[in-house]
C-alpha positions in Angstrom: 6.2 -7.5 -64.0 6.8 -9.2 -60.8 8.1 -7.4 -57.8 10.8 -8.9 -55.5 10.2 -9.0 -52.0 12.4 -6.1 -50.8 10.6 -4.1 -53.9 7.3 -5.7 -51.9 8.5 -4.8 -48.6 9.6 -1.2 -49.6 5.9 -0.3 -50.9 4.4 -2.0 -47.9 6.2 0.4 -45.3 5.6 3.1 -47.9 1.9 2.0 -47.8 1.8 2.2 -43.9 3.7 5.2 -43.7 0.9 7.1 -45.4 -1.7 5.3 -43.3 0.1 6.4 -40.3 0.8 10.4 -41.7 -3.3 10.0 -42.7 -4.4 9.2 -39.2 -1.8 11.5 -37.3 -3.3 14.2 -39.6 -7.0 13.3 -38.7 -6.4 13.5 -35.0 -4.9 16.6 -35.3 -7.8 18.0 -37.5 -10.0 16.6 -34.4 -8.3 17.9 -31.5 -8.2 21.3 -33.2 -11.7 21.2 -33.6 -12.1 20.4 -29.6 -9.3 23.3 -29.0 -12.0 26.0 -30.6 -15.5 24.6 -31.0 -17.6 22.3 -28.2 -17.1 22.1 -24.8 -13.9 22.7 -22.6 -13.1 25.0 -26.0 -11.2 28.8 -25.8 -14.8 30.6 -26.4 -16.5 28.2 -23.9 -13.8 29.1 -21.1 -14.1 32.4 -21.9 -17.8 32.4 -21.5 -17.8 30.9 -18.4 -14.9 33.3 -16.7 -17.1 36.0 -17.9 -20.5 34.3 -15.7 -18.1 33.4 -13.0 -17.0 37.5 -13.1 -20.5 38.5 -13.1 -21.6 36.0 -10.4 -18.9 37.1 -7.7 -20.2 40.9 -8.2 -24.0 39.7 -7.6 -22.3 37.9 -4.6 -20.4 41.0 -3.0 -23.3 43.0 -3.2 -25.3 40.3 -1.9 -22.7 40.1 1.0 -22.4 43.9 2.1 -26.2 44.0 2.0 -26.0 41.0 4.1 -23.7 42.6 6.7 -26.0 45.5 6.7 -29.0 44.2 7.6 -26.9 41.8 10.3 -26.1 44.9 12.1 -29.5 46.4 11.8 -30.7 43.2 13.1 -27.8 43.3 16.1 -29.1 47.0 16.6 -32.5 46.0 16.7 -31.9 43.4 19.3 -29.7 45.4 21.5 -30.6 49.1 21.4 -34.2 50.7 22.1 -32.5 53.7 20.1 -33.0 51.9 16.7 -36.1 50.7 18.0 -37.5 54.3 18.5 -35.3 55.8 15.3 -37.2 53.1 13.1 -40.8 54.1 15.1 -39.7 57.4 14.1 -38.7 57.0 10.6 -41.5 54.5 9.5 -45.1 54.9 11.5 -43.9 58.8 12.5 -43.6 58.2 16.8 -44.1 61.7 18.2 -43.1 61.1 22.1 -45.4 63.0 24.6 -44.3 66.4 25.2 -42.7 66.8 21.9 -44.0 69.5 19.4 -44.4 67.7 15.6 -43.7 70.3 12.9 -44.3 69.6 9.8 -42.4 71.5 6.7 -44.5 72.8 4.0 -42.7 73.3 0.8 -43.4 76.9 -1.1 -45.7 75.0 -3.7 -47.8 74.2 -1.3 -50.4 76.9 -0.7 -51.7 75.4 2.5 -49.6 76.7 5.7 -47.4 74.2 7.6 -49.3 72.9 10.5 -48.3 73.0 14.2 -49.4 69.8 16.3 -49.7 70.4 20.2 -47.9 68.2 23.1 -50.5 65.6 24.3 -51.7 66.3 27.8 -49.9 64.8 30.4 -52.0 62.1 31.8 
């Protein structure tokens, strides 16, 4: 059985046809598999929106504490009433001539105690 050469030709471009369908098919398998799986892929993007979410929270509260502690620090530099308030607040300033009094609460069985001015010098 001998084929002619238009018979010859025919199964040739048949031939490459299928080669062609074969590797169109295979690079469609592997850019599917890029599409969901490995980097760049839906679940990765979603990941990293999700850390990118997270990471602008940590940064507005980083921020406002930030612009807290900047006015603090402008108050600190610019006011002796923060100064004195802080004094206050933290190592317990009593200024001379003040009376301290210091609030018992009802557990306590011990009565509240009642500090003096300082003598005037």
């Amino acid at each position: 059985m001998r084929l002619t050469a238009a018979e010859l030709n025919s199964a040739v471009e048949q031939l490459a046809m299928k080669f062609i369908l074969a590797a169109l098919l295979v690079l469609l398998v592997l850019l599917q598999l890029r599409l969901w799986q490995g980097e760049g892929s839906l679940s990765d993007i979603q990941r990293l929106e999700g850390e990118i979410a997270a990471q602008t929270a940590i940064n507005a509260r980083l921020a406002e504490r930030n612009e807290g502690l900047k006015q603090e620090v402008g108050d600190l530099k610019n006011g002796l009433d923060s100064i004195e308030e802080r004094a206050r607040s933290e190592m317990g300033l009593i200024k001379q001539g003040e009376t301290y009094f210091l609030v018992v609460e009802k557990e306590a069985t011990a009565p509240a105690a009642v500090v003096e001015p300082a003598p005037s010098p």
